[in-house]
N, C-alpha and C positions, 0 to 999 in steps of 0.2 A: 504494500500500500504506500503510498505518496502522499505522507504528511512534509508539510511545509514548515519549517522548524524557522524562522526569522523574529527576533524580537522586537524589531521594528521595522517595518516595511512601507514604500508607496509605489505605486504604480505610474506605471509613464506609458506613453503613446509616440514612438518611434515613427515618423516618416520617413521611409529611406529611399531612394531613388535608387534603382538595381536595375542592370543592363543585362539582359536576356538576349542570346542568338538565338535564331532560325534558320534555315536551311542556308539561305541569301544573305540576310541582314541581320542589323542588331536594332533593337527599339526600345527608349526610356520608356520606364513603369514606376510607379509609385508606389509604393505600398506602405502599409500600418502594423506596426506591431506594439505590442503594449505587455510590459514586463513589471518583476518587482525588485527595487531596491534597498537598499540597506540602508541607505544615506540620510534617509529621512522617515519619518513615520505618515508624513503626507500623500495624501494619493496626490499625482501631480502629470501634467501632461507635456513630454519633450517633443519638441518637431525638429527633426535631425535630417539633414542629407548625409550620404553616402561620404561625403567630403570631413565629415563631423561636425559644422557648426549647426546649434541648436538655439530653443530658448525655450524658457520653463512656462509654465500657465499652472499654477496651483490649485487645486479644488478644496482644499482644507479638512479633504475625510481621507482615513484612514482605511486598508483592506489589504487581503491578497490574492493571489493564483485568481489571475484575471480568465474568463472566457468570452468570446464576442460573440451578441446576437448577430444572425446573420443578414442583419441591413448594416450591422455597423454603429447602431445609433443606443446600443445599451449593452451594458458586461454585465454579470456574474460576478462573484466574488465573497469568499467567507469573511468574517471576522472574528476574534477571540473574545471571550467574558467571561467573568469569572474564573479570573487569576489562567488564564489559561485552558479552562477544564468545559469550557463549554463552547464549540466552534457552532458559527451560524451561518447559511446562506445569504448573501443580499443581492440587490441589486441596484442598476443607479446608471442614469444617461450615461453615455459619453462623453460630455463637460462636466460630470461630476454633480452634478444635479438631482431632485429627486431619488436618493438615497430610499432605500426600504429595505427593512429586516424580513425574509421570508420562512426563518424556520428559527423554533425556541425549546428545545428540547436541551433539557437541563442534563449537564456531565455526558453529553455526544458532541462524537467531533463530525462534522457533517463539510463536507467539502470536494472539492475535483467537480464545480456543477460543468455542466457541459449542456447547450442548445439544439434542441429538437428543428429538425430542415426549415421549418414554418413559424421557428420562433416561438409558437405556442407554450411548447413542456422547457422542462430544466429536468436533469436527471443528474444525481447527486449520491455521493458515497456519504456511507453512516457508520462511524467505528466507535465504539466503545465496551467498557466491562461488563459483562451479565456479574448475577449473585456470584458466580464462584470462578471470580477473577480471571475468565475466560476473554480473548477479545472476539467479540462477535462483529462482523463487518460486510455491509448491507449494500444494496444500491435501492434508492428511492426515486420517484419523480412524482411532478405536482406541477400546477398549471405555472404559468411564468407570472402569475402574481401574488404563488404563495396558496393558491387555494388546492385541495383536491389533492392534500398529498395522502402518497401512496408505498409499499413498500412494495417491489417485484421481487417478491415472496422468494422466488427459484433461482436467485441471482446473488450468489455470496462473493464479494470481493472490491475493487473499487474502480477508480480512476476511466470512467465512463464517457463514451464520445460515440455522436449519431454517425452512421452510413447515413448518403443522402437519400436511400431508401427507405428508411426512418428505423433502422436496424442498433441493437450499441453495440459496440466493440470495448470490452472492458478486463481488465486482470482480474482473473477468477481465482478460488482457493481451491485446490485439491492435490492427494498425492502429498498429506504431512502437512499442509499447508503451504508449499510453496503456491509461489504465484506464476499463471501462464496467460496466454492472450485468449479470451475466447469469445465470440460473436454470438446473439442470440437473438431473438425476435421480444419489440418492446416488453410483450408481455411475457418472456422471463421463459417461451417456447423454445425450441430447436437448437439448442444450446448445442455449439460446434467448438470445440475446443482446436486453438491454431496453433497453438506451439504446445511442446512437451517433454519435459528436461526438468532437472534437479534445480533449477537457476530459481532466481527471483526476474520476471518478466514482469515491468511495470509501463505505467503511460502511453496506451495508443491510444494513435491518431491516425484518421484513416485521410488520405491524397486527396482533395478536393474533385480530381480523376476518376477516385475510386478504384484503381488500379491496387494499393500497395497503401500500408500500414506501416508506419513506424514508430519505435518502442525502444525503450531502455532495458538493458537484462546485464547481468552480474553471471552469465553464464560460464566467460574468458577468467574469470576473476574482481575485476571492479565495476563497476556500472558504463557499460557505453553505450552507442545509440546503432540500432540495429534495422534495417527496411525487411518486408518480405511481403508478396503476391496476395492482396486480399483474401484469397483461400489459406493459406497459411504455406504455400511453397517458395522456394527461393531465398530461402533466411540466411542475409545477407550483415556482416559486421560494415560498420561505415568509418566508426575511428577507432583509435587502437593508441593507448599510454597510459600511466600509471595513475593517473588520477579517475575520478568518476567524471562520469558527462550526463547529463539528465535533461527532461523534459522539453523531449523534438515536437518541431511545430513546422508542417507545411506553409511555404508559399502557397498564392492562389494558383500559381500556371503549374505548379506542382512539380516546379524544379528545384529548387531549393530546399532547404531545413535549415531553424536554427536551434540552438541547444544552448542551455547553462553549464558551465565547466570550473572545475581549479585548478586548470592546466597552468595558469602563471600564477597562479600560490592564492587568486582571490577568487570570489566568484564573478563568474564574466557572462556575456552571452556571444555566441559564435556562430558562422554563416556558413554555411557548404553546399557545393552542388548534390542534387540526392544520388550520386553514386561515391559521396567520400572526398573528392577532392576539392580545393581551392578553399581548403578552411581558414578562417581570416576569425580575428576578435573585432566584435561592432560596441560594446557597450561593457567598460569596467562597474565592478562591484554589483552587478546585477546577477537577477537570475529568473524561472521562472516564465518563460516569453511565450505569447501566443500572439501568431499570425494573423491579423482579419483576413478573412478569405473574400474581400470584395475588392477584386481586381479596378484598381482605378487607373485606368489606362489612356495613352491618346490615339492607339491604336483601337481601331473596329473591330465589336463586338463578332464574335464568327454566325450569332445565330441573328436573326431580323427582329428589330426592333416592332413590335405589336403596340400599334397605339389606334382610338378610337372605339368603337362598340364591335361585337361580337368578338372579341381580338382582333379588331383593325381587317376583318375577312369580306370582301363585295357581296353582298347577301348574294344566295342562289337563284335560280329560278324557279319552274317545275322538272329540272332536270338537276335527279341529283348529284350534288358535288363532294369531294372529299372535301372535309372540316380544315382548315388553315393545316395546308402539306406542308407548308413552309417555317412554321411558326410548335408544331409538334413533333416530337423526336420517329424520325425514320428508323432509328435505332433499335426502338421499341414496339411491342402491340399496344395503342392508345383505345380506349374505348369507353363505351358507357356515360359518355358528357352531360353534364346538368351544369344550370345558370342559378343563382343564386336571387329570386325575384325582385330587387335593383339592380340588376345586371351583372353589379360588378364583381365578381364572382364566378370563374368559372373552375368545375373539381370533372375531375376522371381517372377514370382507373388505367393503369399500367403494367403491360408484362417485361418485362427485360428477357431478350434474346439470351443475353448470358448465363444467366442460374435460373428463368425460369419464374424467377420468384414476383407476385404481383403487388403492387404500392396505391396509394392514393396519393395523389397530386393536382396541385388550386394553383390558378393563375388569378391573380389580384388586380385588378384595374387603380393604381395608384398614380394619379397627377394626369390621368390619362392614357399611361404606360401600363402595360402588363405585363405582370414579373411573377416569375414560377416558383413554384417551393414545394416539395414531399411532404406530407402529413402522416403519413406512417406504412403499414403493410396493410392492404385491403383486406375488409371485413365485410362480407356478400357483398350485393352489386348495389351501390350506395346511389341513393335518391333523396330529393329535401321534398319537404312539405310544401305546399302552397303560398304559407305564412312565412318561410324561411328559418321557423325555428327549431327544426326535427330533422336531420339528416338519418334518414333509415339505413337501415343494414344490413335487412335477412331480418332474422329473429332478435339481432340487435337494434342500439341507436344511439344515438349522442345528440345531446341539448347546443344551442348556441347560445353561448356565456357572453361576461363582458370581457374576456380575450379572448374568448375566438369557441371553440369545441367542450364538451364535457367530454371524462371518459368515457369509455365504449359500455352503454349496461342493456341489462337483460329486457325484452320485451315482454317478459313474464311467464309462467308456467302456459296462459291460453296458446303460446306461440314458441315458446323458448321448449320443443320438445324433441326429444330425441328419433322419436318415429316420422318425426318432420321433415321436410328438407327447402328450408323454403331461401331461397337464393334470391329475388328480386320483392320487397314490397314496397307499393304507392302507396299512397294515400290521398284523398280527397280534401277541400277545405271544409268541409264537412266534417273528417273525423274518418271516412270511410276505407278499410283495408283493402286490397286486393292481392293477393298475392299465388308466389308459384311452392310448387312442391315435386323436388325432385325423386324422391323415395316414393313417392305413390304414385306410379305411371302417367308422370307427371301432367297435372291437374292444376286449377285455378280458385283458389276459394273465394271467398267475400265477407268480411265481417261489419255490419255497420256500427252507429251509435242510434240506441232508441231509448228515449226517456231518461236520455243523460245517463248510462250504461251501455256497456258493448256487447253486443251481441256474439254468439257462439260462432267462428266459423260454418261458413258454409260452402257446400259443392255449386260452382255455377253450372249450367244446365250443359245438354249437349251442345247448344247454338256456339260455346264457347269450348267445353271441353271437348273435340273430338280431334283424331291424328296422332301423332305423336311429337315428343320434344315439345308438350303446349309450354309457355314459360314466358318471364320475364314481360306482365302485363305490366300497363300502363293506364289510370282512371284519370281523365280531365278532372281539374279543379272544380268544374260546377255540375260533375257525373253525369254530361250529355255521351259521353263515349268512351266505351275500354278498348286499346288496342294493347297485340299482344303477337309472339310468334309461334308458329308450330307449323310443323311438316303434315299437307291434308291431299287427299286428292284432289285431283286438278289444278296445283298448285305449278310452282317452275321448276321444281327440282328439293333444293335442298331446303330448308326453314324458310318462310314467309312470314312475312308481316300481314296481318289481318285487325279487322275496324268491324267493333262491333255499339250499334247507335241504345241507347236508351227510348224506350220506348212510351209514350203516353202513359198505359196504367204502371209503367215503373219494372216492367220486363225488360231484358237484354235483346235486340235486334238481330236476326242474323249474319252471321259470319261475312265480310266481305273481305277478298283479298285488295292491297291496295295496289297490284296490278304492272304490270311490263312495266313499266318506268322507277320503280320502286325496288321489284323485287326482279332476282336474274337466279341463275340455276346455280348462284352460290348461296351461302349462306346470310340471312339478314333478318337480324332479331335486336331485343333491346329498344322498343319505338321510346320517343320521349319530345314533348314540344313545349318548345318556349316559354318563360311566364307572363312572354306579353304576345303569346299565343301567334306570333308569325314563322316561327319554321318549326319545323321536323327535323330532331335528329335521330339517327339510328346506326346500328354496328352492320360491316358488311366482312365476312371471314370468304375470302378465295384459297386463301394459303398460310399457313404459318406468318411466312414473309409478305403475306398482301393481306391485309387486314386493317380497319380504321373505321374513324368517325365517318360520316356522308351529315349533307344536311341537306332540305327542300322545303319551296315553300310549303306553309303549311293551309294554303289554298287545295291540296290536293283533298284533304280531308273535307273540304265544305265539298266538293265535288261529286263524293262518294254518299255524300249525307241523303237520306231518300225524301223526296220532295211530299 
């Protein structure tokens, strides 16, 4: 574990100006790092070039082991009380501003927090003695303002940092108590252990690439800084001398590291390319240093900037288009898109080509501009409410707080059941469920509200359940229409989309497929429209590697509506 042992510490904010090559050229980059020193007890902010001259800006608080939100505009950081024996989370702008205590747990040392992709969570280590002078040493996380903390029960160890998949990568305990690297899903699942030796393996931090993890281990003998392949191969030494090196921190373009050392007898911090060489001292009597990972550059961004409504995308016509090809990662299967009923909000689900493994991810419409961030590892095929305040989940759900998600909780025994399988539920502004089930030859049920109680699930009739693969229905906010997909006769081949109207005394209409221009003899399921009711989105699967959003007006559906 990685206690921070300083008796008086401040924090600084490093500008350094660092020349990167390319294949052809070299291009200045600016970048931020923010460490702790000894020299003062002030948190205090230096703006340094590369050349060394600086100047100081004071903030007049006190902390340490900084972590940066990922805009840049707020750290993490513990403080001590009582005499030492009680460490606490805080947090506090960037200028040192709006300071707040986020955790009071009397005789724990609670520290190493570390930011969730979306800035939302903080996920934080907990060490202290049980009754029988044991150290028991925990990882927690809790919203980023302190509420909704939690412990992840199945995670014993410390020094915790997000995958931008919403993954942590953290030094776990086993095997006598040593410590190794090991990766697990937020919720404390899949626990993959990366390294495996007799050593003490402390402090990862995964490449803002995502490629390669780097970490401290005492494996050679004293503590140095060690890289290895996000899966845990290629475990790689970087320095190599008689003193210890500690707590590496990626640049953003993920070539660089820097590190705390006593190579020249104090503690320092130090700059290296990530394969080892060109180690240089940047900052005496320091230690401590974490990189902001927001590349301030005057170099072009490699992805297109998305500014305007829908993500800055030409609305469609009646002919459908793929979802902003330019603006969503080709790298990945994107799918499942909802808007957020002010717009500004857009969330979807993600597979990664690589391991396979799927995530939630929100682009934000801020200033005008839409900027992307991971929320974690998908949980069913997530939909909001009408009102905006119930993101569904399957048999899950999460509330929308004053920063941002609640955890993920149960929809309750009527729903939350084991013989169920239900992957997609809507909901109406009404209150009204609809949803799928994959364990029961997959079917559509319906639950409403009557007399301010919910009703029992129900089977909807044949008009909806017939075919196979029924699933992933969809209820209009004012329940004039459920669409939904399933493989039927007379259909184009593989899954359809199908539109089924509400009818006068309050029956389901029959089946209509919504026809050649929609649907093709690939797969296309998942419908889903707008909340201000002008397009149609929907998933369309060709292949592994051709798969995506599409969106159309959503004119077609008045079209199909029976006169």
């Amino acid at each position: 574990m990685k206690y921070v042992k300083i008796l008086s510490i401040f924090l600084i904010l490093l500008s350094v100006n660092a020349y990167c090559q390319n294949s052809e050229k070299s291009k200045s980059t600016s970048y931020t790092i923010g460490y702790a020193s000894i020299e003062s007890g002030n948190v205090e902010i230096y703006q340094r070039n590369i050349e060394g001259t600086s100047n100081i800006k004071s903030t007049n608080e006190k902390g340490g082991y900084l972590a940066w939100s990922p805009d840049g505009k707020h750290f993490a950081f513990y403080h001590k009380y009582d005499e030492k024996k009680t460490w606490s989370i805080h947090t506090m702008n960037s200028d040192g501003t709006n300071r707040k205590r986020l955790t009071h747990e009397k005789n724990k040392w609670d520290n190493s927090p570390a930011w969730s992709p979306d800035g939302r969570k903080i996920v934080f280590s907990r060490a202290y003695k049980d009754t029988d002078k044991n150290w028991q040493k925990e990882l927690w996380i809790m919203n980023s303002d302190g509420s909704e903390q939690a412990q992840i029960e199945s995670l014993n160890g410390g020094g915790p940092y997000f995958t931008s998949d919403g993954r942590i990568v953290y030094h776990s305990e086993f095997k006598d108590k040593k410590n190794e690297i090991s990766i697990a899903d937020i919720d404390g699942n899949n626990i993959i252990h990366l390294t495996d030796n007799e050593s003490e393996d402390w402090h990862p931090e995964v490449s803002p690439d995502g490629k390669q993890i780097a970490f401290m281990s005492d494996r050679d003998g004293n503590h140095e800084i060690y890289v290895m392949n996000i899966d845990g191969s290629n475990q790689k030494r970087l320095t190599n001398n008689d003193v210890d090196d500690w707590y590496p921190s990626w640049s953003p373009d993920s070539s660089k590291l820097i590190f705390s050392s006593l190579r020249d007898g104090e503690k320092g911090i130090y700059i290296m390319n990530k394969d080892g060489d060109e180690i240089r001292k940047i900052i005496s009597n320091a230690t401590s240093p974490a990189w902001l990972k927001i590349h301030q550059s005057n170099s072009q961004d490699k992805l297109p900037v998305l500014e305007g409504p829908y993500l800055g995308q030409k609305p469609p016509g009646l002919i459908p288009e793929v979802f902003a090809p330019s603006g969503l990662s080709t790298e990945h299967r994107d799918g499942n898109g909802f808007f957020t009923p002010d717009m500004n909000e857009f969330y979807f689900t993600r597979r990664s080509f690589k391991d396979g493994k799927w995530s939630l991810v929100v682009f934000k419409s801020e200033n005008n501009r839409w900027r992307e961030s991971v929320m974690g590892p998908r949980v069913g095929r997530p939909i909001i409410t009408p009102d905006g305040r119930t993101m569904h989940l399957g048999k899950h759900y999460m509330e929308r707080t004053e920063t941002g998600w609640s955890e993920v909780k149960s929809l309750g025994p009527m729903f939350d059941r084991e013989d169920w399988g239900i992957m997609r539920l809507s909901a109406s502004a009404k209150g009204t469920y609809v949803f799928d089930d994959a364990k029961n030859n997959n079917v559509i049920r319906i639950s409403a509200i009557k007399d301010g109680k919910r009703e029992e699930p129900k089977l909807l009739g044949k008009k909806i359940n017939t075919g196979k693969w029924t699933a992933h229905p969809f209820i209009a906010p004012d329940e004039s229409y459920l669409m939904w997909d399933s493989e039927r006769e007379g259909g184009y081949g593989d899954s359809d989309l199908y539109i089924s109207f509400r009818q006068k005394d309050g029956s389901w209409g029959a089946a209509i497929n919504l026809g050649d221009t929609i649907n093709t003899n690939a797969w296309e399921g998942g419908a889903y429209v707008t909340p201000d009711g002008k397009y149609l989105f929907f998933n369309r699967y060709i292949s592994e590697e051709n798969a995506g959003m599409y969106w159309v007006d959503a004119q077609i559906i008045e079209s199909l509506r029976p006169q």
